[in-house]
Structure formats: C-alpha cells, structure tokens
Steps between C-alpha positions, in 0.01 A plus 500: 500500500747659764633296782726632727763330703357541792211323399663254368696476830162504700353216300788262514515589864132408575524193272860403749330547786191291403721187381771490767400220643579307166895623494791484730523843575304829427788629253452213292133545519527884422740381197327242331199778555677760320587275222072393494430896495777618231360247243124538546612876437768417183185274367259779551705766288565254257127440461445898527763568209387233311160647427433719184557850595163700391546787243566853619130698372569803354430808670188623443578809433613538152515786257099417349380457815635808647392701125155369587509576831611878493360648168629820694844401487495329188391799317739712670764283455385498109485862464883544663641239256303693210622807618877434549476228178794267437719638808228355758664146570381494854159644511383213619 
C-alpha cells in the first residue's frame, strides 16, 4: 500500500474541516486530524507487514521445460557440446 503525503494531507484536511466545530480553532482541528490520519496509516502498514509474505514461484521457464519445448535447440545444443566435448562449459 502507497500513501503519499499529499493524501495524507488531503484526508486530515477533509476530516479538520468536517469537525471544526468541535475545537477551538481550525489548526487544532487540522492537528488532532493529522495525528487520526498518521495512525490509521502506521496501523495499516503494521497490519500489511505483518502478513506472511507468499513465496516467489519459480519461473516457468526452466532448463526441462525449455528441452521439451525446442527439441530443435536441444538437439543442436547437444550436438555442439558433443562436438567441442569437455571445452563446451557454456553451450547452454
């Protein structure tokens, strides 16, 4: 979750304007705001961090896929390293 400042800003803002009438002047309204909007957003990254982070899959494309995929290539690939024998480190 990304949350800029400005949103941040704009909420507390909104939330200021909507309960002035309960403080003795807008800055304190905008301030206690601020403080309501920075910890619903702390709490919410603590709740987002807190979950178990799912396993990175692994690609799809691995070596037997792509051998099965492109018999071309494999058996080119084959013949090369047959061809050039033990010095072939990187025919792959």
């Amino acid at each position: 979750m990304i949350v800029s400042r400005s949103q941040i800003f704009t909420l507390a803002w909104k939330r200021a304007k909507a309960t002035a009438a309960g403080y003795r002047t807008l800055r304190t309204a905008f301030a206690a705001a601020l403080r309501s909007v920075w910890a619903l957003v702390k709490a919410a990254a603590a709740e987002e961090a807190s979950r178990p982070v799912r396993p990175i899959q692994p690609e799809r494309n691995t070596f037997s896929d792509w051998w099965e995929s492109n018999p071309h290539r494999a058996a080119a690939v084959a013949a090369r390293k047959a061809r050039l024998g033990t010095y072939c480190t990187n025919a792959w």
